[in-house]
C-alpha positions in Angstrom: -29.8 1.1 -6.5 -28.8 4.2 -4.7 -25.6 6.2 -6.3 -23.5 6.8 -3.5 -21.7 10.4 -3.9 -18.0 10.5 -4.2 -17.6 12.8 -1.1 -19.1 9.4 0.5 -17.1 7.2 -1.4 -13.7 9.6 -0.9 -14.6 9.1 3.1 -14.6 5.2 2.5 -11.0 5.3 1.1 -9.8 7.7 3.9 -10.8 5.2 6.1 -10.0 2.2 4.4 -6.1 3.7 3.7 -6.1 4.6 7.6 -6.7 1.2 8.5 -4.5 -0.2 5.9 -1.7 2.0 7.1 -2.1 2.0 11.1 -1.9 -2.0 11.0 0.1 -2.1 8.7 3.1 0.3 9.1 1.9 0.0 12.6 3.1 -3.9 13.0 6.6 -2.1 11.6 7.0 -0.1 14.5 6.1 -2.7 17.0 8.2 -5.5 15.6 11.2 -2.7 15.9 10.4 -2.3 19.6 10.2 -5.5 20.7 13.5 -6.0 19.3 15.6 -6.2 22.5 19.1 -4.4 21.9 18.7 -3.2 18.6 20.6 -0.5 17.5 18.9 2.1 15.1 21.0 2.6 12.1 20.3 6.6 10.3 18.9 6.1 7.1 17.6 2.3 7.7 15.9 2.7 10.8 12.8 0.4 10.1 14.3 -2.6 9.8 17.3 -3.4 11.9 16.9 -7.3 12.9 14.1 -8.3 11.2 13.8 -12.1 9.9 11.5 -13.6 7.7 8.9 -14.7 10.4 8.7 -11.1 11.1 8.4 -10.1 7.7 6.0 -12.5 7.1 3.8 -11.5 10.1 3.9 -7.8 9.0 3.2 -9.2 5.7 -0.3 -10.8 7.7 -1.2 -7.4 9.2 -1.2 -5.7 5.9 -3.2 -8.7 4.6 -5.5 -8.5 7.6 -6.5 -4.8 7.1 -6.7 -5.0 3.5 -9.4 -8.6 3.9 -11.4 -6.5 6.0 -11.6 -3.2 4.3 -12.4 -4.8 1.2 -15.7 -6.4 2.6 -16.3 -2.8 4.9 -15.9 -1.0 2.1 -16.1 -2.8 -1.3 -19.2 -1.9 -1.9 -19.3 1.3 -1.5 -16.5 2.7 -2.8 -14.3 -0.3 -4.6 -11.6 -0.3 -2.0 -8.9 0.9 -4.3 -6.6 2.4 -0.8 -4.3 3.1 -2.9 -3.3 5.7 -5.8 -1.7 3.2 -8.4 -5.1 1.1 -8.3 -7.5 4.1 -9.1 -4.7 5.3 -11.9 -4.3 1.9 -13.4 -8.0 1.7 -13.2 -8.6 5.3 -14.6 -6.4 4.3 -17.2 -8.5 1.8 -18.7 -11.4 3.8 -18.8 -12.7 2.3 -15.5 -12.8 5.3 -13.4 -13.8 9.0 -14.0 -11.2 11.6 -13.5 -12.8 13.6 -10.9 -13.1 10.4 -9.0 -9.2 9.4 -9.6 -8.3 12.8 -7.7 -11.1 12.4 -4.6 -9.4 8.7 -4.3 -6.1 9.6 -4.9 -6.7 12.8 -2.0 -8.5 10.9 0.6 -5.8 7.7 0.3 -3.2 10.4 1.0 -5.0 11.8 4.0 -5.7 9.0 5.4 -2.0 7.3 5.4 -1.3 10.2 6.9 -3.5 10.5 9.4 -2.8 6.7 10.4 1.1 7.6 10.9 0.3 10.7 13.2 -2.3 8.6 15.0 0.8 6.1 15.7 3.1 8.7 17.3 0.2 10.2 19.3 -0.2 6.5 21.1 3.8 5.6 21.5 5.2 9.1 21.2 9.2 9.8 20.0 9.5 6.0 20.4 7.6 5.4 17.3 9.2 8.5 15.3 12.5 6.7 16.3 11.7 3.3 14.7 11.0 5.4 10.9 7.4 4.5 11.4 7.4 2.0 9.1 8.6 4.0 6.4 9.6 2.1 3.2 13.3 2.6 2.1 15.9 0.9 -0.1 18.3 -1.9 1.9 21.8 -1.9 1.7 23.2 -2.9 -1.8 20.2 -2.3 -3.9 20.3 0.8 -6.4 17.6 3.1 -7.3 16.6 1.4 -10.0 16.6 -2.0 -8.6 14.5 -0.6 -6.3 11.6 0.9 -8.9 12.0 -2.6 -10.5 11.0 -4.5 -8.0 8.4 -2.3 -7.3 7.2 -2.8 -10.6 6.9 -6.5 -10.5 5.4 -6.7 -7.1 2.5 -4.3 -7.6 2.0 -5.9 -11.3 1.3 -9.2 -9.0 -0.7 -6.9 -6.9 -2.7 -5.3 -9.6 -3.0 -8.3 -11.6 -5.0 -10.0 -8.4 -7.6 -7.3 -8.2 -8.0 -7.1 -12.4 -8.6 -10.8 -12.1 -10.9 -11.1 -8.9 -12.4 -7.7 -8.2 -12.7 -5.9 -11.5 -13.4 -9.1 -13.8 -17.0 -9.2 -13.3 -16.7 -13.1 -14.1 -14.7 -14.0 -11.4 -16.6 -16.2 -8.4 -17.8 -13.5 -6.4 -16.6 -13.0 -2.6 -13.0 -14.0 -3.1 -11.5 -10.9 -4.0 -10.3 -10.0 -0.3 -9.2 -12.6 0.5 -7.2 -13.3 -2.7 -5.4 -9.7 -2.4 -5.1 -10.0 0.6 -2.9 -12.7 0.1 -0.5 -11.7 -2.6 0.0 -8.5 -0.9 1.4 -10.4 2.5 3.3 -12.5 -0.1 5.0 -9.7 -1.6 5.7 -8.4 1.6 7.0 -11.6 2.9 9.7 -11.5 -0.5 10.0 -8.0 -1.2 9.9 -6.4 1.9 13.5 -6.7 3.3 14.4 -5.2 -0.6 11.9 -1.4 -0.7 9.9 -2.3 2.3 7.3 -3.7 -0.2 5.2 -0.8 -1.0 3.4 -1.4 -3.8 1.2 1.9 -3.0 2.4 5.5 -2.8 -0.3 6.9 0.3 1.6 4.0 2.4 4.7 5.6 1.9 3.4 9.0 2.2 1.6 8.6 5.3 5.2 7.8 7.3 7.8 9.7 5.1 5.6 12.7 5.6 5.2 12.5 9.5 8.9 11.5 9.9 9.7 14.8 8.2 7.8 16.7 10.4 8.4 15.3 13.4 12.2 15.3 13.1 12.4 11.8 12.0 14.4 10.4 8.9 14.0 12.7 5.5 13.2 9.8 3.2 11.5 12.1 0.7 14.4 11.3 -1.8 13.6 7.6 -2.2 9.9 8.4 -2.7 9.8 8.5 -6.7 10.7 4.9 -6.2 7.4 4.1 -5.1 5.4 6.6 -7.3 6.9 5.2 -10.7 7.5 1.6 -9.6 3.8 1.0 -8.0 2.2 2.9 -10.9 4.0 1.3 -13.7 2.9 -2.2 -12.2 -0.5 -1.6 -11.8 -0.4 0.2 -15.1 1.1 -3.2 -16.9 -0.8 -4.9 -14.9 -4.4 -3.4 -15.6 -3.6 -3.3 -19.6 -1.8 -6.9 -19.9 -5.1 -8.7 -18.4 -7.0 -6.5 -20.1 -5.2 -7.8 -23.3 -5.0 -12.0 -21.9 -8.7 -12.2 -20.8 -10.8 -10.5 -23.4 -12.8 -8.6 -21.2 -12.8 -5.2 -22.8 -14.4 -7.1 -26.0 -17.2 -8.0 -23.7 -18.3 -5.3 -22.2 
């Protein structure tokens, strides 16, 4: 079998995260503009007058994107789109350092890329909307925030220890099983932090709003360093511990 180069692999999870983040964050900004009357509130701009069927259907976009990059790219490069995974993965002694920062770079790039590719097609119209940026909703603190965080990407996490990484697991479920539990949290979560559960996702808007003179979110964004990272970190270790696996490998 051919060892495919990290440059290679980085590229896959640029991609992947691109995807990831342009359905994703992109189903945000459309749900906002279809909303007839709404009235853009400063500081909670993503999310003014959305139920739980819209929730639930962004929830299906991010599931959607993350199905499909899993069998594009699984393969190749893991799939990881996202910084907490190749940490939490890292971590266990999964995943060379050198690797862990090519990831951890391309993820960021591509979010990025995604949220600038969004305001190229719908212009200040998308900028206005937040861009899907994730943010804390009226009446929950800081630290509610980073907990619920936590727990969401621990569910995450957990999925992807226990169907991807588990090398006992049926094979060609994976996708489909992350998938799932990420439009879940969504579905739950998401009218509480936006449902995260991976920094480059936040990145990738906060840092084009910032630079095309949208909301300045940057001060909620340790929220979803610590929270998705301490998830995926309890996450990795706490099935690690339940199934045995380490002992078998």
């Amino acid at each position: 079998m051919v060892e495919i180069s990290l440059l290679r692999r980085s590229i896959a999870e640029l991609i992947g995260t691109y995807v990831l983040v342009f359905l994703g964050t992109g189903s945000v900004v459309t749900a906002v503009l279809l909303i007839e009357g709404a009235e853009l509130l400063p500081g909670n701009t993503f999310s003014i007058g959305l139920d739980i069927a819209a929730w639930f259907a962004i929830g299906m976009a991010f599931a959607i994107a993350i199905v499909a990059m899993i069998y594009a790219f699984g393969h190749i490069s893991g799939t990881h789109i996202n910084p907490a995974v190749s940490i939490a993965l890292w971590a266990t002694g999964r995943f060379p350092t050198k690797d862990m920062v090519g990831y951890i770079v391309a993820q960021l790039i591509g979010a990025s890329l995604a949220s600038f590719s969004i305001v190229a097609i719908l212009g200040s119209r998308a900028v206005a909307t937040g861009l899907g940026a994730t943010a804390m909703f009226a009446g929950v603190s800081y630290g509610q925030a980073i907990l619920c965080e936590t727990i969401a990407t621990f569910f995450l996490m957990l999925t992807i220890m226990g169907t991807a990484v588990d090398n006992r697991a049926p094979a060609g479920f994976a996708g489909l099983a992350v998938g799932l539990v990420v439009a879940a949290d969504v579905t739950v979560v998401g009218n509480i932090t936006g449902s995260s559960l991976n920094p480059a996702r936040t990145f990738g808007p906060y840092l084009a709003d910032f630079l095309l003179g949208g909301e300045n979110f940057w001060w909620q964004f340790p929220i979803y360093i610590i929270g998705p990272i301490a998830g995926a970190l309890i996450a990795a270790f706490v099935y690690d511990y339940v199934s045995g696996v380490k002992e078998l490998e």
